[in-house]
N, CA, C and O atoms as a MOPAC input file, in Angstrom:
PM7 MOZYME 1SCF
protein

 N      6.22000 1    10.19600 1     2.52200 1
 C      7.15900 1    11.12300 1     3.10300 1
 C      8.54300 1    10.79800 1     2.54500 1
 O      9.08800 1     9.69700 1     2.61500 1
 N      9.02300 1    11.86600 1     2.00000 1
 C     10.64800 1    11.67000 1     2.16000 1
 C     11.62000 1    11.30400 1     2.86400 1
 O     11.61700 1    11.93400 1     3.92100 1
 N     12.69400 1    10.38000 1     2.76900 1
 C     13.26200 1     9.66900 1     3.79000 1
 C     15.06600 1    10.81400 1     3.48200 1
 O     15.22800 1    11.51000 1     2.48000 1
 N     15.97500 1    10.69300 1     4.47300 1
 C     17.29500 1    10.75900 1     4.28700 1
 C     18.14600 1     9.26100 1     3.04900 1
 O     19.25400 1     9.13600 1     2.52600 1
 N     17.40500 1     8.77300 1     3.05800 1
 C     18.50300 1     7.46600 1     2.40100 1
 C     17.55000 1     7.25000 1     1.26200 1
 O     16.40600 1     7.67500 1     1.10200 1
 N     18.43800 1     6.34700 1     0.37800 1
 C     17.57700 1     6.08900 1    -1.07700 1
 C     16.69200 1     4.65800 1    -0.79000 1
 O     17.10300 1     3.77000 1    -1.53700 1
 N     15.76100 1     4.27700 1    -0.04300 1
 C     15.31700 1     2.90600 1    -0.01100 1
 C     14.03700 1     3.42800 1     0.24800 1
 O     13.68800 1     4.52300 1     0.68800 1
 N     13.31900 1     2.30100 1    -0.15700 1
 C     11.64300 1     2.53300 1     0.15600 1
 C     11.50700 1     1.57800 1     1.44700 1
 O     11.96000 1     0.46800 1     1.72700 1
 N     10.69100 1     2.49100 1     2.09800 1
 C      9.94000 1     1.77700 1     3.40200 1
 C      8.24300 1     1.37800 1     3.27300 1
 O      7.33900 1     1.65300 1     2.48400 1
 N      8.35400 1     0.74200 1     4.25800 1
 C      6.57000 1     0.98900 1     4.32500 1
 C      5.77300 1     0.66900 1     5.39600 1
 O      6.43900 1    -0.16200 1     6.01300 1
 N      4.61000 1     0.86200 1     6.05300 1
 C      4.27500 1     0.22100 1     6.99000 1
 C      3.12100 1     0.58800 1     6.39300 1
 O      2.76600 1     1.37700 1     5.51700 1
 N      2.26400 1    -0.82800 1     7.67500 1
 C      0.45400 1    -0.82800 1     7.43600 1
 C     -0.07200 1    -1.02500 1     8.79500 1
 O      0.43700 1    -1.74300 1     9.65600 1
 N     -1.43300 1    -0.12700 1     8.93500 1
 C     -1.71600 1    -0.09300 1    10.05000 1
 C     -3.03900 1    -0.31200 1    10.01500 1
 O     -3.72500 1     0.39900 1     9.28000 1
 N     -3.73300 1    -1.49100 1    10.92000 1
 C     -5.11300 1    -1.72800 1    11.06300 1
 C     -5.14400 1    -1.80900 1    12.52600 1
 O     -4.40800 1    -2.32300 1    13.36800 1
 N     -6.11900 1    -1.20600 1    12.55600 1
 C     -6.92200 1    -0.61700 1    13.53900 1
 C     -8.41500 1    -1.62200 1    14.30200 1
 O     -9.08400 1    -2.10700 1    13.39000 1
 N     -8.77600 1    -1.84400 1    15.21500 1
 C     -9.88600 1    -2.83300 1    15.70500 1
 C    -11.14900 1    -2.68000 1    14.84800 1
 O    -11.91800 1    -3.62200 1    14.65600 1
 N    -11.35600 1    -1.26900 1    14.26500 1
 C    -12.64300 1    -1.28200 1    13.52700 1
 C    -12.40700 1    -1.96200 1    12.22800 1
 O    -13.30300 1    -1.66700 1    11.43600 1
 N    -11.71900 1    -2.58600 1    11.83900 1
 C    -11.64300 1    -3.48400 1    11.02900 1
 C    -11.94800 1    -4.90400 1    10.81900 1
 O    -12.07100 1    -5.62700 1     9.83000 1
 N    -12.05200 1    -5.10200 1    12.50300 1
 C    -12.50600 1    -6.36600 1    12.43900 1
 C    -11.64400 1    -7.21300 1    13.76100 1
 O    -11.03300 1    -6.62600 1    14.65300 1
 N    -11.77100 1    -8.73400 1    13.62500 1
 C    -10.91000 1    -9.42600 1    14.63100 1
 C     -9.59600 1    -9.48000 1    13.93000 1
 O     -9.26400 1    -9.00800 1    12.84300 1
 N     -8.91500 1   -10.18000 1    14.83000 1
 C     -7.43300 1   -10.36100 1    14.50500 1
 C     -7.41000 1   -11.60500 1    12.55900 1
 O     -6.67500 1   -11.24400 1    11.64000 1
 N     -8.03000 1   -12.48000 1    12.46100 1
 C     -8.57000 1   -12.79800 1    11.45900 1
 C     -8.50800 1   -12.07800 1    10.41300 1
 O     -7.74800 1   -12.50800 1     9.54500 1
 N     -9.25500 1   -10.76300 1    10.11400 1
 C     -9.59900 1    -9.89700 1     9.47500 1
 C     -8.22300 1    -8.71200 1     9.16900 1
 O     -7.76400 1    -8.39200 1     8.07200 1
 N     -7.92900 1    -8.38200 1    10.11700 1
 C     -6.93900 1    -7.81400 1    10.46000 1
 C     -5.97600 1    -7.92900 1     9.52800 1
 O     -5.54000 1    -7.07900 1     8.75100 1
 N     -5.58400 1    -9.45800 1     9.72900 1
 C     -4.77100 1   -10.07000 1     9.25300 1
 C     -4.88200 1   -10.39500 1     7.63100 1
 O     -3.96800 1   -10.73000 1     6.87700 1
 N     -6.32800 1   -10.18600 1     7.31900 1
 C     -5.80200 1   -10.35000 1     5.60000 1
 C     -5.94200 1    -8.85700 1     5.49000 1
 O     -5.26700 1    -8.45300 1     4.54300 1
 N     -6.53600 1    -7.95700 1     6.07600 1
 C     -6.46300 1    -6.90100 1     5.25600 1
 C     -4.76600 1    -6.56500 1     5.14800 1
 O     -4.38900 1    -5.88700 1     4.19200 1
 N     -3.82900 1    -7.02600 1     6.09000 1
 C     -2.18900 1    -6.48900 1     5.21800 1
 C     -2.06800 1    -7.45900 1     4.90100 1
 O     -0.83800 1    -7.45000 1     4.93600 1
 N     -2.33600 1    -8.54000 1     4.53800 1
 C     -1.79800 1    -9.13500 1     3.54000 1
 C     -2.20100 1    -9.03300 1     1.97600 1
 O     -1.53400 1    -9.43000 1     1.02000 1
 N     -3.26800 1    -8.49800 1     1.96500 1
 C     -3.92800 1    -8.08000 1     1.26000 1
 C     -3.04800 1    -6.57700 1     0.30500 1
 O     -2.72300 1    -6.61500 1    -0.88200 1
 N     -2.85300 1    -5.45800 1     1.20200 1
 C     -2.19000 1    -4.77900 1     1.11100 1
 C     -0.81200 1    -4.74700 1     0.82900 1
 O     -0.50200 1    -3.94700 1    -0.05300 1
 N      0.03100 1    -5.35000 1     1.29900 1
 C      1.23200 1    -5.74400 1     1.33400 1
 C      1.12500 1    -6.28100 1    -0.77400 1
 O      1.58100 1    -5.73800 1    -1.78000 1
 N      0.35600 1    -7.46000 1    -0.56900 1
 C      0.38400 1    -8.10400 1    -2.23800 1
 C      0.29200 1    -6.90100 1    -3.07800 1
 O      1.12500 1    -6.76100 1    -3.97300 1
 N     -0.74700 1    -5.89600 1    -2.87200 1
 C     -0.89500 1    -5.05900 1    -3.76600 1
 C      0.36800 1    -3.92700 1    -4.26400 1
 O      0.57100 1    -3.51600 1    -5.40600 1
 N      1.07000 1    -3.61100 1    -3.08600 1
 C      2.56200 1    -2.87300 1    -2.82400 1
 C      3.31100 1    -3.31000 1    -3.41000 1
 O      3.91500 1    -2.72400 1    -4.30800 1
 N      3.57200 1    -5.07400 1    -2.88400 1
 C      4.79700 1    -5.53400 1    -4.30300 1
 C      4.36100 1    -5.64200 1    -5.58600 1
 O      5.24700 1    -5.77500 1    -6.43000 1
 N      3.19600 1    -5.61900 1    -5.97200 1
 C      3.15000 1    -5.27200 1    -7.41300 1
 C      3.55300 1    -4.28900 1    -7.75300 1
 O      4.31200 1    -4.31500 1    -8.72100 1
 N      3.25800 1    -3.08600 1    -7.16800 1
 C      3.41900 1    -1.73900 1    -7.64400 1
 C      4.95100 1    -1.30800 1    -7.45700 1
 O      5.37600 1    -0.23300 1    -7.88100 1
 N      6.01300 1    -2.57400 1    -6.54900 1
 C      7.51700 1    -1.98600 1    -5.45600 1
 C      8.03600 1    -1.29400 1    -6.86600 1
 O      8.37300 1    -0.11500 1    -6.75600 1
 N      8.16000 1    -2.01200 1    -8.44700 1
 C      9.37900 1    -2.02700 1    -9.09500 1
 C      8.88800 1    -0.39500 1    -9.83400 1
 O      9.65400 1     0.19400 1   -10.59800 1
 N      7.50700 1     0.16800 1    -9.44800 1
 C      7.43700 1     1.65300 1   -10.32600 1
 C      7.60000 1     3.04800 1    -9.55100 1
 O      7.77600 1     4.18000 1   -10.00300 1
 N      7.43000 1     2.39000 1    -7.66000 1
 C      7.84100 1     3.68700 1    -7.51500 1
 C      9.13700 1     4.30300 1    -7.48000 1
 O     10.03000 1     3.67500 1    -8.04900 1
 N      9.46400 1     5.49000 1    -6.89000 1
 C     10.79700 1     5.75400 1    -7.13300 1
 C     11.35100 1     5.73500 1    -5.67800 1
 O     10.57400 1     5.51300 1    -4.74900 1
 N     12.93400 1     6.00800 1    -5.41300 1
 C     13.20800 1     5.34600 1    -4.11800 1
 C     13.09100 1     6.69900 1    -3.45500 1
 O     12.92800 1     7.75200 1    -4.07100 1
 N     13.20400 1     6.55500 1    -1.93500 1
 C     13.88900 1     8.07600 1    -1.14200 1
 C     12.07800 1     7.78800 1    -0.82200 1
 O     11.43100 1     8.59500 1    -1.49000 1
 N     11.22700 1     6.91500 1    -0.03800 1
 C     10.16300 1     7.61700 1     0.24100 1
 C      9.51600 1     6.42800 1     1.08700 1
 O      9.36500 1     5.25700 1     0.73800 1
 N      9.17800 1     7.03300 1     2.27300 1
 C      8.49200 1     5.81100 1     3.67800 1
 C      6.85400 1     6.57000 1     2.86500 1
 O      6.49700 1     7.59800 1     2.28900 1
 N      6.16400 1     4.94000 1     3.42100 1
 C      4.99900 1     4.76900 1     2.98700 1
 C      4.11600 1     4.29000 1     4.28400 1
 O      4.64000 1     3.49800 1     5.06800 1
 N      2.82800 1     4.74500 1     4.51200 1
 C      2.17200 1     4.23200 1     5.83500 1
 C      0.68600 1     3.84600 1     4.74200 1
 O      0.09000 1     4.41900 1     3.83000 1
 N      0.59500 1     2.82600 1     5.32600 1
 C     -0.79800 1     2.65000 1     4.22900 1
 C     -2.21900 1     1.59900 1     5.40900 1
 O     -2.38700 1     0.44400 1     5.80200 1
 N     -2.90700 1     2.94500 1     5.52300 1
 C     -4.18300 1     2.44900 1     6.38800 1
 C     -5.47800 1     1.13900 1     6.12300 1
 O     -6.19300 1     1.49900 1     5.18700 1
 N     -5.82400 1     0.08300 1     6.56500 1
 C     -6.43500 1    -0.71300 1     6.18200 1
 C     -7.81300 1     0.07900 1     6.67700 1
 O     -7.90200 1     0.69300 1     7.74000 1
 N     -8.89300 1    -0.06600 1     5.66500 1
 C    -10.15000 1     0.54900 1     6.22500 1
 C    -11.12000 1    -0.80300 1     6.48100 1
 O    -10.86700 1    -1.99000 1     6.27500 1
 N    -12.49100 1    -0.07000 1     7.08100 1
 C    -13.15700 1    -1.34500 1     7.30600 1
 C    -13.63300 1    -2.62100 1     6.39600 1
 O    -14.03500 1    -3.67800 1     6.88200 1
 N    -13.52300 1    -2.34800 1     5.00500 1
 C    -13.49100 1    -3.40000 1     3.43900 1
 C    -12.67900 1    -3.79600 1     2.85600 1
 O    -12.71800 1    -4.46400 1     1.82300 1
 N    -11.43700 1    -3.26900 1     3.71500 1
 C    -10.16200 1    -3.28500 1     2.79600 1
 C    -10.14500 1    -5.29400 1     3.16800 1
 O     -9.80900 1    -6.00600 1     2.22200 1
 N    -10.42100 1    -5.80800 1     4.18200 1
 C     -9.98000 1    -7.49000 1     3.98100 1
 C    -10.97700 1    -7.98500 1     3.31300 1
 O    -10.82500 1    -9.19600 1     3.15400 1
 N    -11.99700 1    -7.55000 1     2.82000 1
 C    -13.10900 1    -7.60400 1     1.98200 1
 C    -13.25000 1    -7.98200 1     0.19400 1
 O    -14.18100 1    -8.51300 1    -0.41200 1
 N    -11.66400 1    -7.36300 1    -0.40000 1
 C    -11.68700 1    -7.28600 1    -1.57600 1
 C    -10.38500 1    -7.61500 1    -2.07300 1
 O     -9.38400 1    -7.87000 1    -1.40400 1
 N    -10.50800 1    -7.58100 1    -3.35100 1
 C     -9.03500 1    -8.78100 1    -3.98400 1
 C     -8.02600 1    -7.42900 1    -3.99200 1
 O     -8.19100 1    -6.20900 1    -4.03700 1
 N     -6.80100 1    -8.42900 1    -3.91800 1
 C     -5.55300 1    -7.31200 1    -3.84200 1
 C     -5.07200 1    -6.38100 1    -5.56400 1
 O     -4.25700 1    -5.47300 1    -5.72200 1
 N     -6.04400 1    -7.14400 1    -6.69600 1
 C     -6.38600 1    -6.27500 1    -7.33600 1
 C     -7.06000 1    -4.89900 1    -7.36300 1
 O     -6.66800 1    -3.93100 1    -8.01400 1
 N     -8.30700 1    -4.96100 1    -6.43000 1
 C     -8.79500 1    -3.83000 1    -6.33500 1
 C     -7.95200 1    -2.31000 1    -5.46900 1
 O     -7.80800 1    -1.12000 1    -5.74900 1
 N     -7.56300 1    -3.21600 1    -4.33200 1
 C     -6.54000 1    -2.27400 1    -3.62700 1
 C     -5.38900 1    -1.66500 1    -4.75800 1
 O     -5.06200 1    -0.48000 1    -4.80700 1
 N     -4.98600 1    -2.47900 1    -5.43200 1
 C     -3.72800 1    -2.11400 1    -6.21000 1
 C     -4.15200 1    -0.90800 1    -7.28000 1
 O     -3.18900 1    -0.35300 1    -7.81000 1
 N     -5.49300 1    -0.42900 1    -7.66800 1
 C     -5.84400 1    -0.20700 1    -8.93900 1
 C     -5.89300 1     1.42700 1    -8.02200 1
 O     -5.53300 1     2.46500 1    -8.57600 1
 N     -6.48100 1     1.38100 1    -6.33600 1
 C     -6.73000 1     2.29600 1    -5.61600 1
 C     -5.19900 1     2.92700 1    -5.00700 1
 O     -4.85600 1     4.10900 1    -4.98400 1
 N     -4.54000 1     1.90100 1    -4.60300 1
 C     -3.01100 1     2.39800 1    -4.84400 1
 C     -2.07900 1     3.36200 1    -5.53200 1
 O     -1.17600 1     4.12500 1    -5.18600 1
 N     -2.70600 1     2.99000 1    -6.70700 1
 C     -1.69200 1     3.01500 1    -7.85600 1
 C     -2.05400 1     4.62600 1    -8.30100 1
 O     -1.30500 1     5.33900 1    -8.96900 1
 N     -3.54900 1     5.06800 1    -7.69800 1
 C     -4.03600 1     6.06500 1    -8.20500 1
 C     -3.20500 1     7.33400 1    -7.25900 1
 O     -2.65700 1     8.37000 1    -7.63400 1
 N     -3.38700 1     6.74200 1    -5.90500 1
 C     -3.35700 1     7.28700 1    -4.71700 1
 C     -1.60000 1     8.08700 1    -5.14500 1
 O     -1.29400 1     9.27300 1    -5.26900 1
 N     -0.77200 1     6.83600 1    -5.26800 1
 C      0.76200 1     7.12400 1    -5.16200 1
 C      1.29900 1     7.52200 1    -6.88000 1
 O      2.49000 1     7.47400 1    -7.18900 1
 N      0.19400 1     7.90700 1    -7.87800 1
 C      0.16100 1     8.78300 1    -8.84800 1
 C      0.19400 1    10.36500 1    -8.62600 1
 O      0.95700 1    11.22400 1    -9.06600 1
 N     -1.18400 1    10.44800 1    -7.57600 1
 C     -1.09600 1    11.68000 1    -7.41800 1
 C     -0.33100 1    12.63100 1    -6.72300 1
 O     -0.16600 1    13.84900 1    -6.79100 1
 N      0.41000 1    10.98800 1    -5.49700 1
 C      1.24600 1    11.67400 1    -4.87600 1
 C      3.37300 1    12.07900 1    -5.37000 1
 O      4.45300 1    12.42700 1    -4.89400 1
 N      2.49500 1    11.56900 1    -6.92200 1
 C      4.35000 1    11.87000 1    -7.46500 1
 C      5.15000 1    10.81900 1    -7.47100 1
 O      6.11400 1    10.94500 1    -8.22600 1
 N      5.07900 1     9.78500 1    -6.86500 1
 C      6.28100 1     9.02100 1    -6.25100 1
 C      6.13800 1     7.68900 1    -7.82200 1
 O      6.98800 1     6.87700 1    -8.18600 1
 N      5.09300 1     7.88900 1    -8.26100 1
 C      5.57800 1     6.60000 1    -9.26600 1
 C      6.46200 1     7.13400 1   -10.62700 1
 O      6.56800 1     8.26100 1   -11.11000 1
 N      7.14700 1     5.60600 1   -11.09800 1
 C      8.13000 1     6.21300 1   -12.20000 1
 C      7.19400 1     6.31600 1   -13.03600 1
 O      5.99700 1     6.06600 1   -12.89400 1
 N      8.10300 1     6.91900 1   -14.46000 1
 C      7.04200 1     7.20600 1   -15.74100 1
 C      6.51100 1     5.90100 1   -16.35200 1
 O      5.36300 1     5.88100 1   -16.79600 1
 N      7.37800 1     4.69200 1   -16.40000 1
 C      6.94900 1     3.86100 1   -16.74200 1
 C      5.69600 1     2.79700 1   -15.94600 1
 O      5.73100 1     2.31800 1   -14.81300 1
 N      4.68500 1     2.66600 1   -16.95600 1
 C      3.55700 1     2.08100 1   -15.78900 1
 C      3.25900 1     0.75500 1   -16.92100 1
 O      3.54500 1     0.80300 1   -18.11700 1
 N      2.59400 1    -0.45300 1   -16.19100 1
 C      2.73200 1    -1.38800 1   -16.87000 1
 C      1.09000 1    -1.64900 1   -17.65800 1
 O      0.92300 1    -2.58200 1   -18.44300 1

């Protein structure tokens, strides 16, 4: 979503079907790692909500990032330069 100000936001939200608090807990961290890889390509002016699903604490913050990267392609927001 588009914000009023030029800064990127973000939030992550897991939900109980994900697991215990344990679980929970790597899936944003998990998430989060994958985001700052990607912080320096998107462009600014845009809040981000990014849902943990039930595999997401399951898999390396590579894989999330590769699913990311696709996701916030299609949605416009990355710069032209990609690494």
């Amino acid at each position: 979503l588009k914000n009023r100000n030029n800064n990127l936001r973000f939030g992550i939200t897991t939900g109980k079907k994900v697991g215990k608090a344990v679980l929970r807990s790597r899936a944003r961290r998990v998430i989060r790692a994958a985001y700052f890889e990607l912080y320096e390509d998107l462009n600014n002016g845009f809040d981000f909500v990014f849902v943990a699903r039930g595999k997401t604490p399951f898999v390396k913050s590579t894989q999330i990032k590769k699913a990311m990267q696709e996701h916030l392609k299609k949605a416009g927001v990355l710069k032209n330069q990609q690494k």
